[in-house]
C-alpha positions in Angstrom: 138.0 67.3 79.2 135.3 68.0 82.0 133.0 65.3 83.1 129.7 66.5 81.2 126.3 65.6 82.5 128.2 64.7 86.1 129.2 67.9 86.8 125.9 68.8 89.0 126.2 66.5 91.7 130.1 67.2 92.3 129.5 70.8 92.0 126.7 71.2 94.5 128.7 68.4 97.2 131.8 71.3 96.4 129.8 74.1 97.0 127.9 72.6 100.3 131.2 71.4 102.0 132.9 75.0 101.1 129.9 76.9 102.9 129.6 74.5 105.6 133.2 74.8 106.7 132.7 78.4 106.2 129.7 78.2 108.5 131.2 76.7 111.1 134.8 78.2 110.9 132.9 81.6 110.3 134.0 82.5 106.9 137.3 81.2 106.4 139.1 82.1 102.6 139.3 79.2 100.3 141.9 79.0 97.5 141.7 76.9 94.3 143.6 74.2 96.4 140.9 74.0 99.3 138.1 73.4 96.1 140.7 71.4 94.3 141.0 68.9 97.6 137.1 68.6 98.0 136.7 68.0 94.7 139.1 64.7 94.8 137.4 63.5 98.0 134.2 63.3 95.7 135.7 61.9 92.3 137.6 59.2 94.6 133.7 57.9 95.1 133.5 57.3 91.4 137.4 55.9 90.6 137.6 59.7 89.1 140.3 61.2 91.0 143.0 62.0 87.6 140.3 65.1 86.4 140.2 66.7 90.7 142.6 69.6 89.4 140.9 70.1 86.0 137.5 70.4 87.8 138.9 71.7 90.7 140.0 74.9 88.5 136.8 74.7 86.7 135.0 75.1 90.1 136.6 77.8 91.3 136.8 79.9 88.6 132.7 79.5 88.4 132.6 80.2 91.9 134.0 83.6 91.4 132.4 84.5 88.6 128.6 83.6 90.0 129.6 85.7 93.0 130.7 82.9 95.5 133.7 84.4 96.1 135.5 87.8 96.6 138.2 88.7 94.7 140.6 88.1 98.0 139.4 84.2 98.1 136.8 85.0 100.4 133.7 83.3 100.5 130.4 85.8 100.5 128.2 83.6 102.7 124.4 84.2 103.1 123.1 85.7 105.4 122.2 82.7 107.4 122.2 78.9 107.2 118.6 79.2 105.7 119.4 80.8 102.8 121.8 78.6 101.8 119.9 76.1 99.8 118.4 79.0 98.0 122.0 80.9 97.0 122.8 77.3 95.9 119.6 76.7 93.7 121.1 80.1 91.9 124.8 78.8 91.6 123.2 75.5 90.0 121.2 77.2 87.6 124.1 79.6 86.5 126.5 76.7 86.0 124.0 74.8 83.6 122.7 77.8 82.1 125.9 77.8 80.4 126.4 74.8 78.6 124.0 73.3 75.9 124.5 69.7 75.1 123.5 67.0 72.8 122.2 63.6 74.0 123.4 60.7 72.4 122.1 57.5 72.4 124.8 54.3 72.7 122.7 51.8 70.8 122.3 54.4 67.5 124.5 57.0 67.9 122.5 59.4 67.1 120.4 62.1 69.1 117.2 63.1 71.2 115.1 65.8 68.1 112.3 67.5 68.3 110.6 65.9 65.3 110.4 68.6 62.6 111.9 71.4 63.9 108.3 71.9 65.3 107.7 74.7 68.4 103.8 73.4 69.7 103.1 71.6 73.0 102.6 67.6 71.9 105.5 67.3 69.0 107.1 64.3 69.2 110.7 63.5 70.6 112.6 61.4 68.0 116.4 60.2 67.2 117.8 61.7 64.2 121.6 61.6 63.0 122.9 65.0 64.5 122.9 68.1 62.2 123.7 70.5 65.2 120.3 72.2 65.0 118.9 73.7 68.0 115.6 71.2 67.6 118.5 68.7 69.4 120.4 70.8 71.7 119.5 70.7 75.1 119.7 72.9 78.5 119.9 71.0 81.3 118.5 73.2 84.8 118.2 71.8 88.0 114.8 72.1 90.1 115.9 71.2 93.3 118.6 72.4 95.9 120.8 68.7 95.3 121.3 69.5 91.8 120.5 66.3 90.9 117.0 66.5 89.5 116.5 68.6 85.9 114.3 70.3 83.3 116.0 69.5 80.3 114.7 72.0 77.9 115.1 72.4 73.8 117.1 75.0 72.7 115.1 75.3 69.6 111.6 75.5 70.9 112.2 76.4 74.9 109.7 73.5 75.6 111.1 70.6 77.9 110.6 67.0 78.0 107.4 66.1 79.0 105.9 61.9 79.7 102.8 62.5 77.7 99.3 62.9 79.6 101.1 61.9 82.7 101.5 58.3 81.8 102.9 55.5 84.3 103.1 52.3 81.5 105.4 51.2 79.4 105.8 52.4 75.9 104.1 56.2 77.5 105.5 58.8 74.3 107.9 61.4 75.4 106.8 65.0 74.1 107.8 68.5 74.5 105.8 70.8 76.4 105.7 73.9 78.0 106.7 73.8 82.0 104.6 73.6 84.3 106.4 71.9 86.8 105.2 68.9 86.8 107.2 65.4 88.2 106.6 64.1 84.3 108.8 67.0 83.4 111.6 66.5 86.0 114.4 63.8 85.2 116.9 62.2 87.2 120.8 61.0 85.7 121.7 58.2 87.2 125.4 57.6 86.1 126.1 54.3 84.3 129.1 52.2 85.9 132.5 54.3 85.5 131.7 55.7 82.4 131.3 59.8 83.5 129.4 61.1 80.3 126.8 58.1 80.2 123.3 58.1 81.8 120.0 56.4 81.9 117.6 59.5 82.1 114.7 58.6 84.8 111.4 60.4 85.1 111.0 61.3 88.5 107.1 60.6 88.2 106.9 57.0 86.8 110.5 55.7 87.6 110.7 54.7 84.0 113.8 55.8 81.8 114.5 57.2 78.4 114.4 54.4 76.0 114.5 54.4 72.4 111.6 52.2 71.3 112.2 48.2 69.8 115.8 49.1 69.9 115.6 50.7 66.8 118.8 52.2 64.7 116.9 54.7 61.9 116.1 58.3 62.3 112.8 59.1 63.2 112.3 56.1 66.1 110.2 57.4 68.9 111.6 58.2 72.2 109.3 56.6 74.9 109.6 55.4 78.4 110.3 51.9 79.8 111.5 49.7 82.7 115.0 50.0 82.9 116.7 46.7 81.5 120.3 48.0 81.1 120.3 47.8 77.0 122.4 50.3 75.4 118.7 51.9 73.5 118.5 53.1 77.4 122.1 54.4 77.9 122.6 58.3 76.8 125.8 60.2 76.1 125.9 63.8 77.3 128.3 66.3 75.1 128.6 69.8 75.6 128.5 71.8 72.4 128.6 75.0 73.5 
């Protein structure tokens, strides 16, 4: 099984060495074992080496498919170093524009909802047991070149997560909204020790994380932002179910 939620950041280090040494060795075919090797230089970082040919095959299928890649092995570079960063923003979005994915929460086990199935700007993000409706299934898009920083975005309303008012404190309500682009939008995941589907969520604004608030088990407990302290009511499970 792939690494969900992690992919991003191996993908875009893939993608960025493969065009690099293209650069440099001016446009040099790769092969799935070329991807497959990066791709173990990267998971050695996090003790993930056993899933390189897996991802490595994953990778290079999605390569050629998004139009990395000729059907000889040849990699179609831009048309200069410039315009790397923006044919990799495009690769990024195509990879997670795929996938749709719940997000679990360790302490209750059960998931980020848009309360009530509701579509307006302000409606409260909540944990509910999972029912697999589209109010909590998530896409996850990058907004930078890194592919590290994301909108995550309901499938059921096409809102995102939103810190409410643009709030720095403790305890601040996360909402949905619709984007505008905003840092209280953006979200980092920061990987928890070895564990490659588990995350603390981070607002890039207030440095805060996802939390779900007084540690509470029941459905309908408000999803708010707080200091991280490492409890498991701030650790997150990404699944793809798609």
């Amino acid at each position: 099984m792939l690494l969900e939620g992690f992919l991003s950041g191996v993908v875009g280090n893939v993608l960025k060495e493969l065009f690099t040494r293209a650069f440099d060795k001016k446009g040099k075919s790769v092969d799935e074992k070329d991807v497959e090797r990066i791709v173990a230089t990267y998971l050695l970082q996090y003790h993930l080496a056993l899933q390189s040919s897996t991802l490595g095959k994953e990778i290079y299928l999605f390569m050629g498919t998004s139009g990395l890649v000729s059907s000889g092995g040849q990699l179609l570079l831009p048309a200069s170093r410039e315009a790397l960063e923006p044919t990799l923003q495009r690769a990024y979005e195509r990879w997670w524009d795929r996938a749709t994915y719940k997000i679990t929460s360790i302490l209750s086990e059960k998931v980020l909802d848009v309360s009530d199935w509701r579509t307006e700007n302000w409606a409260s993000i909540i944990q509910h047991d999972y029912h697999e409706g589209a109010n909590q299934r998530w896409r996850l898009i990058p907004v930078n070149s890194d592919g590290d920083l994301f909108k995550i975005i309901s499938q059921h309303s096409g809102k995102v997560l939103d810190v409410s008012d643009w709030r720095t404190e403790n305890g601040a309500p996360i909402i949905q909204y619709h984007y505008h682009g905003g840092m209280n939008q953006h979200w980092r995941l920061n990987q928890i020790g070895g564990n490659g589907d588990i995350f603390r969520i981070v607002s890039e604004y207030s440095g805060k994380v996802l939390d779900v608030s007084d540690w509470r088990t029941e459905n309908g407990a408000p999803i708010i932002q707080h200091d991280y302290h490492g409890g498991t009511n701030q650790h997150w499970r990404l699944s793809r179910v798609n």
